[in-house]
C-alpha positions, -999 to +999 in steps of 0.1 A: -272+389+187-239+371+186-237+375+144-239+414+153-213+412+175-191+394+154-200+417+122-196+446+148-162+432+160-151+427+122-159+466+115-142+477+141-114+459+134-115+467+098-123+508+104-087+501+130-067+489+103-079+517+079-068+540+109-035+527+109-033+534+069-042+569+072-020+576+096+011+561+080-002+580+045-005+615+067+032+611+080+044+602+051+031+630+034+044+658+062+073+671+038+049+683+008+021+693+036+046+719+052+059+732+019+022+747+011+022+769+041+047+793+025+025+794-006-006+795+015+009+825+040+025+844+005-014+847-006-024+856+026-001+886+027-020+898-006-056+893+011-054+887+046-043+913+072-008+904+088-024+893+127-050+873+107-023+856+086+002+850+116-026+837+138-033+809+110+001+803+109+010+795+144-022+775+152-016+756+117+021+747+126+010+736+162-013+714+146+010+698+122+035+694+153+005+673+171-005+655+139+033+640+134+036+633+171+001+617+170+011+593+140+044+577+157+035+545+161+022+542+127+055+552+111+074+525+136+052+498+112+034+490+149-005+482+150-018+514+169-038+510+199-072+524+201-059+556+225-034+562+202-061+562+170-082+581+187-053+606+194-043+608+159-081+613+143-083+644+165-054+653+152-060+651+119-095+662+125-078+696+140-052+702+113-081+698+084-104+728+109-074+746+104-074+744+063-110+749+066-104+784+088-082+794+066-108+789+034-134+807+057-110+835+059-107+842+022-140+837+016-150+869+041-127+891+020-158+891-004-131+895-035-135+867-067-093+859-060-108+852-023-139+831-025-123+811-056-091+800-035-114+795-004-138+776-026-100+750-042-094+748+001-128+735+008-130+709-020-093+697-012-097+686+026-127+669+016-110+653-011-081+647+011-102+627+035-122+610+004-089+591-004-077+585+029-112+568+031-113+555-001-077+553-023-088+541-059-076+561-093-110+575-095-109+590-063-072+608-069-091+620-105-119+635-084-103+647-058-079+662-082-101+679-108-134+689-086-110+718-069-094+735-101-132+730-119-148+743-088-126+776-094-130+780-128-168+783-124-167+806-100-143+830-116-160+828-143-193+831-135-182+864-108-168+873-139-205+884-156-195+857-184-225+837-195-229+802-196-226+800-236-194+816-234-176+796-212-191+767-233-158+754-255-138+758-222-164+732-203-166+710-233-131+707-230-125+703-197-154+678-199-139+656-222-106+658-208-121+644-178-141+613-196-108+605-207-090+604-176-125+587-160-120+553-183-085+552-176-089+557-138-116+532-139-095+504-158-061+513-138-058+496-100-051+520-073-011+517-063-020+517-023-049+487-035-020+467-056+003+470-028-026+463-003-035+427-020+005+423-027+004+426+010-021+403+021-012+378-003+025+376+015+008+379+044-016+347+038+016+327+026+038+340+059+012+327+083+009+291+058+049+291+065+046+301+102+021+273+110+023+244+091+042+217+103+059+204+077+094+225+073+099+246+042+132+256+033+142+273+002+179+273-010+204+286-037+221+269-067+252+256-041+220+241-018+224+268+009+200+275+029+179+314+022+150+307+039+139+284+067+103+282+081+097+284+117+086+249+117+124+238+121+123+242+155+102+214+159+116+192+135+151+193+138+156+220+169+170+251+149+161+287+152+156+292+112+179+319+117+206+292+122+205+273+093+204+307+073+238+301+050+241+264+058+245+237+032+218+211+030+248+186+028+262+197+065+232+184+080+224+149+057+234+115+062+269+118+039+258+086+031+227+099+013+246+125-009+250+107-036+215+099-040+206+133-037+230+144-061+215+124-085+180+136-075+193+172-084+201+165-115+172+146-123+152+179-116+176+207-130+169+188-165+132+186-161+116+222-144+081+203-141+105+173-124+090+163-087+112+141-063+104+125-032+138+120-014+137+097+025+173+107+041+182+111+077+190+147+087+212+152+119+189+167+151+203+198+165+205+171+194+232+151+184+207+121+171+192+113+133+156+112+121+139+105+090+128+128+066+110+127+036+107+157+011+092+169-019+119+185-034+119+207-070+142+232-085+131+265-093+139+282-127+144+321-136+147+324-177+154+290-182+181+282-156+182+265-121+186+290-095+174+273-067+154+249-051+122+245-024+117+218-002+090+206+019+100+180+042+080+161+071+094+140+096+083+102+092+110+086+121+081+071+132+068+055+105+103+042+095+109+026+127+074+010+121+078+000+092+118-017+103+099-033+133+074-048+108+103-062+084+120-074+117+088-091+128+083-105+093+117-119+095+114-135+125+081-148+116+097-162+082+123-176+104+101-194+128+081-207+095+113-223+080+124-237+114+087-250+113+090-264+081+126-277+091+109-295+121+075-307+102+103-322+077+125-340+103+095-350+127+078-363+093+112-380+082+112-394+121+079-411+120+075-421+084+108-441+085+095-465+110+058-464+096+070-473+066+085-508+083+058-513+100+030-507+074+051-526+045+057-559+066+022-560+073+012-555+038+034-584+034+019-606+062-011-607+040+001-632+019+011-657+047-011-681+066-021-667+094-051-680+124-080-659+121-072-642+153-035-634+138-054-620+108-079-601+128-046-586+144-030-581+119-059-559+097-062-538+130-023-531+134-025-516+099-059-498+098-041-477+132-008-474+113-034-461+077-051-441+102-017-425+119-005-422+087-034-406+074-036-381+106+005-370+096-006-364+059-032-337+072-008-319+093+022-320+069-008-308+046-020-281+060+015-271+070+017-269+032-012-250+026-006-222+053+029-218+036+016-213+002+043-243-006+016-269-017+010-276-054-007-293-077+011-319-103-016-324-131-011-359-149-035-381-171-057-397-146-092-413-143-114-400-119-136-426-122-107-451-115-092-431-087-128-432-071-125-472-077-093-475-058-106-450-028-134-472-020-113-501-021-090-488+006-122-477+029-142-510+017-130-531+048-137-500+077-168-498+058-177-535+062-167-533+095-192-511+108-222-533+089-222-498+066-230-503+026-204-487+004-209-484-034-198-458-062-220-448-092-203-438-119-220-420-151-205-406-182-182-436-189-141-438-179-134-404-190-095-393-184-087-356-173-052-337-167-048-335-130-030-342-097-042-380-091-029-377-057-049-347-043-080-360-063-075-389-043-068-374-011-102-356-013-120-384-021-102-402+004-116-371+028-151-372+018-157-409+017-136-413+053-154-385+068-191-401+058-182-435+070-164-420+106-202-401+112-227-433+092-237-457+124-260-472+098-272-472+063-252-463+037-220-448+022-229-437-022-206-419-043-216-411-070-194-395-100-207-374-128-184-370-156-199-347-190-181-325-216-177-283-207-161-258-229-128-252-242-120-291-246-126-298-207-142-321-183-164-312-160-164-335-132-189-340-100-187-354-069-215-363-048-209-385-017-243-390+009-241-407+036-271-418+059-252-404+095-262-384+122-261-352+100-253-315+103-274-285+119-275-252+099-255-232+121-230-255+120-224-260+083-213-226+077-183-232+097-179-268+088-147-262+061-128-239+087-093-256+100-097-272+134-135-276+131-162-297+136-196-302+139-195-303+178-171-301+205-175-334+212-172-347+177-133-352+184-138-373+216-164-395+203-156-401+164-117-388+164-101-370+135-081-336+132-105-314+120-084-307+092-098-331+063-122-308+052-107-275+051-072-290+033-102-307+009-118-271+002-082-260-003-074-287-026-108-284-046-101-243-047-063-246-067-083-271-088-105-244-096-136-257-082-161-260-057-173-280-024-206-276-004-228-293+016-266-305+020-277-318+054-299-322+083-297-332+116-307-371+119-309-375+077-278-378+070-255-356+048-241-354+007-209-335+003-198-325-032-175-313-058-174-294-086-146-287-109-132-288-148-100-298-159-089-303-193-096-338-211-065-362-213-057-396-233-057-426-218-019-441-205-009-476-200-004-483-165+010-517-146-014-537-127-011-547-093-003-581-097+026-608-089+051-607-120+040-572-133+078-565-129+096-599-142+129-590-158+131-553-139+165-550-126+162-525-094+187-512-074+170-505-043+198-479-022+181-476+015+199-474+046+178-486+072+176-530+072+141-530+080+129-510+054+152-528+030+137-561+037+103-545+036+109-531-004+131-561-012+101-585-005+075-559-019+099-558-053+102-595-051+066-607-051+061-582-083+092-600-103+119-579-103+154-582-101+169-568-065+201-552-058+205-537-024+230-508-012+232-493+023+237-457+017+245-438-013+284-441-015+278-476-025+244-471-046+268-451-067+294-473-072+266-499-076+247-479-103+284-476-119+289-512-119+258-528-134+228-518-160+198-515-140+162-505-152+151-483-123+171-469-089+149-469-060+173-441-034+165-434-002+168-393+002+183-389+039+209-415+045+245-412+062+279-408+044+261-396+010+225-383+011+202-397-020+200-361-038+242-362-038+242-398-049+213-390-074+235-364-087+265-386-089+249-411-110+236-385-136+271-376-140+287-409-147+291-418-188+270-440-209+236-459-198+241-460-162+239-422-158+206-424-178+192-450-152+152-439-136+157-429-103+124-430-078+128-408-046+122-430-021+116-405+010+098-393+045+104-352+031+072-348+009+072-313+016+067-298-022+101-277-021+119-310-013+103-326-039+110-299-062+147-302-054+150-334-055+136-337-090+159-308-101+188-333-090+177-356-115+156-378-095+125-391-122+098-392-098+092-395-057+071-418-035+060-409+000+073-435+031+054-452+044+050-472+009+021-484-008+024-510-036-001-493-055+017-459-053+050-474-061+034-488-091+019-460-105+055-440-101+075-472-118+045-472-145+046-437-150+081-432-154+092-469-175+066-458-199+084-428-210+115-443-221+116-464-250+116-498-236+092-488-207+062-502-230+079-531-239+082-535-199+045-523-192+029-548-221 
């Protein structure tokens, strides 16, 4: 029922607007209409009596007078309403009756003149109403051949002539009409053409009326010609106001250039496209964004013009400057986080570096076993604060993106040795068994020695912190892979308390651990294992774990990295530097004492300066073999005094430096090293690390192997 009523409501619509048509046509067409009655009453007078004749006459002219009064609104370019359509169809209705009276009037005078004029009457109201119904070429032919053929067979048929007479004129006719058929059925109608030309404006005036996005089409000087409605939204114009203004007067003159450029961009390229973001002034007073597709329109080859859509994105550029702002600010608050780590790390490790050294030393004196006992308690909490610093500064690292890998010949199978030696007491402590297995003999790969180390340091740490009893195995897996690399496993199990299932898939996630409680009762960060899956992801590899609640746990990696030679390295022994003359440039005493002694035991040769003024003018003075420099020290800094020494002349500008320094952040580093410092090592100091920097470095010059042999 309701598809009837809207098919029902389309027809009636459609039959309205059909209405309207006709009427305009009949209106248009009064001039010719009224120029027939004087031919129509001059062949009257020859058949009709006068009364007759006038009688027509009067009743046809009141008609006519109706019919044009009936068809105002139509000629005003005004939808009618339906009284008014109604008004006009009787109209035209009444002014056909009157044609047709006057046809019924000739046909009573019984004459062949009579009936064949009433007979072209007849045939041309109802062709007049066939086009008004239906205005197509073959239509006009029709209606214009069926009254003049209609005669002619009449005449000649009143006539007495038989059909075979008349034949040749018929043929004629007949083929003059196919003719004119194939051309009227091939050639559009002039009221269709101008029918589709008007619904096709139409379509594109109601796209321009109700989109939102302003249009705007303008001259070769970029004044405005046209201006969609949408304007008033937009920038709070009547169209009609920016009629005749320059695109320019409203712009940000800022922007002009720009735009200029744009122009000419597109009046050398016709299927040239710009996108253009300017701020236009508000009819307001205030400025918002727009951004518009802009292109230049052509006629014979040459710019005359240009169209424009724009679209107002204030919004989304104040979104986007409030994201930059936020990004900023969060950049800021990273660097003054960095800034801090770097201070707070400078802050601790200075002292920790005192305290950790001069118990290293204390080793090596007689001490009561309770003073010993002490003692290896003092520095497992100052390892284990250490150790908790390094994951923060770590991870610190890692969230900045600033962390890095330095890949150097190394042995994993050595580094695994030496990270089991520095858990080998805690181990023993706890009654726990700690061994490494090692297969695939003392293969050498290209990597960061100190990251491997760090999560070796992680894995073996974490399964002796959770291991009440049993056993701590490593075991290291070392066998060729493609491309001349090493492909190196991992495999630490542990017999602790173990891990449920729901737990493990969160187990590398910063800040956790296996339970609430785990931090109370065991301590620890919860960082070692996420900075480990980070360190074991730039390496390329990968980390998992196997476990069960009660049977303890096996962490592992997996990685490759490419296969290295074998380099010397200097042993940790007393004398491994006899003959080494070190200047050692460290402002504060107790660290001083703490490297002098360290360097001492080891052979060398010790020169001490308090800050870097006088390490330079020490370095200038005397040959030494390596410079040990402090980085943050007062009066001159140890990047400035590293930087003096490279510039002074002849050996002593040439001299190894070592960064001795709290800042391991890997931008310091970085800039340190581009001052022309050889190598750094982290405060607090470890002989070992110190070692493997002096070996390291004395081995590249030409008298390091000399040194190292």
């Amino acid at each position: 029922m309701d598809q009837n009523l809207v098919a029902a409501a389309a027809g009636g619509a459609a039959l309205g607007v059909r209405i309207d048509e006709a009427a305009e046509a009949v209106r248009r067409v009064t001039s010719p209409r009224l120029a027939l009655y004087p031919l129509a009453a001059l062949m009257g007078a020859l058949l009709l009596p006068i009364a007759q004749l006038l009688g027509w006459l009067a009743a046809g002219l009141a008609v006519e007078l109706w019919t044009w009064l009936a068809g105002r609104p139509a000629a005003r370019g005004r939808p009618m309403s339906n009284p008014a359509r109604i008004h006009f169809t009787a109209a035209f209705v009444a002014i056909n009756l009157a044609w047709m009276a006057l046809g019924v009037l000739f046909w009573m005078t019984g004459t062949v003149s009579g009936q064949a004029t009433a007979m072209v009457l007849a045939l041309s109201v109802v062709a007049l109403g066939a086009i008004l119904a239906h205005s197509s070429p073959m239509m006009f032919l029709l209606a214009g051949a069926a009254p003049g053929l209609a005669a002619m067979g009449m005449i000649g048929f009143r006539d007495g002539h038989r059909f075979l007479e008349l034949a040749p004129v018929w043929v004629a006719a007949g083929l003059g009409f196919l003719f004119l058929l194939g051309r009227a059925r091939e050639t559009p109608s002039a009221q269709a053409s101008a029918r589709q030309v008007k619904a096709s404006v139409s379509q594109y005036q109601l796209l321009a009326d109700n989109v939102s996005d302003v249009i705007v089409r303008t001259n070769q000087e970029g004044v405005h010609v046209y201006v969609s409605p949408s304007v008033r939204e937009v920038l709070g114009y009547e169209p009609e106001e920016l009629i005749g203004v320059r695109v320019a007067d409203l712009v940000d003159p800022e922007a002009n250039p720009d735009i200029d450029q744009a122009v000419e961009r597109m009046d050398a390229d016709p299927n040239h496209t710009e996108v253009i973001t300017t701020r236009i002034r508000h009819k307001a007073g205030h400025w918002i964004w727009l951004q518009s597709h802009a292109k230049t329109l052509f006629e014979n080859g040459k710019p005359v013009g240009g169209i424009h859509v724009s679209r107002d994105i204030t919004a989304q550029v104040e979104t986007e400057k409030a994201l930059q702002a936020a990004k900023a600010e969060a950049e800021s608050a990273s660097r003054a986080k960095a800034e801090f780590l770097a201070n707070i790390s400078h802050e601790i490790r200075t002292p920790m570096n005192g305290v950790l050294g001069a118990l290293q030393l204390l080793e090596a004196e007689e001490l009561s076993s309770e003073g010993r006992e002490l003692m290896r308690r003092a520095e497992g909490a100052g390892r284990m604060l250490s150790e908790l610093l390094n994951d923060v500064l770590d991870f610190s690292k890692i969230e900045a993106g600033q962390l890095d890998l330095s890949p150097e010949p190394m042995s994993p199978a050595a580094a695994l040795r030496d990270t089991i030696g520095l858990l080998d007491a805690e181990a023993r402590a706890k009654g726990l068994e700690l061994r490494a297995e090692i297969g695939g003999g003392a293969s050498w790969i290209a990597a960061d020695p100190l990251r491997l180390r760090q999560a070796m340091f992680n894995l073996l740490g974490n399964a002796i912190k959770f291991t009440a009893q049993g056993e701590v195995v490593a075991r290291l897996e070392m066998s060729p892979a493609p491309d001349g690399r090493q492909r190196v496993r991992l495999e630490v199990r542990d017999t602790g308390i173990g891990i449920a299932p729901h737990v493990q898939a969160h187990l590398f996630e910063r800040f956790r651990q296996a339970e609430g409680s785990t931090a109370r009762r065991y301590g620890g960060s919860g960082l070692g294992l996420s900075i480990t899956r980070a360190l074991v992801d730039m390496m390329g590899g990968e980390i998992g774990v196997d476990s069960a609640v009660g049977r303890g746990s096996t962490f592992w990696i997996d990685f490759t990295a490419p296969a290295a030679e074998p380099v010397a390295t200097l042993a940790h022994e007393d004398g491994v530097l006899q003959g080494v003359r070190v200047l050692l440039v460290e402002d504060n005493p107790t660290n001083r004492l703490v490297a002098r002694t360290m360097l001492t035991r080891l052979g060398a040769e010790v020169e001490e300066a308090e800050d870097g003024v006088v390490g330079v003018a020490a370095a200038g003075a005397g040959a030494f073999d390596l410079i040990l420099m402090d980085v943050q020290m007062p009066r001159l800094d140890g990047v400035g005094a590293t930087r003096a020494i490279r510039a002074l002349d002849g050996p002593a500008g040439q001299a190894p430096i070592i960064g001795l320094t709290a800042n391991v952040m890997t931008h310091q580093q970085t800039a340190y090293r581009a001052a022309g410092m050889n190598g750094v090592v982290a405060k607090p100091i470890a002989v070992s690390a110190l070692l493997a920097e002096i070996g390291r470095i004395l081995t590249e010059t030409e008298d390091g192997e000399a040194l190292a042999s």
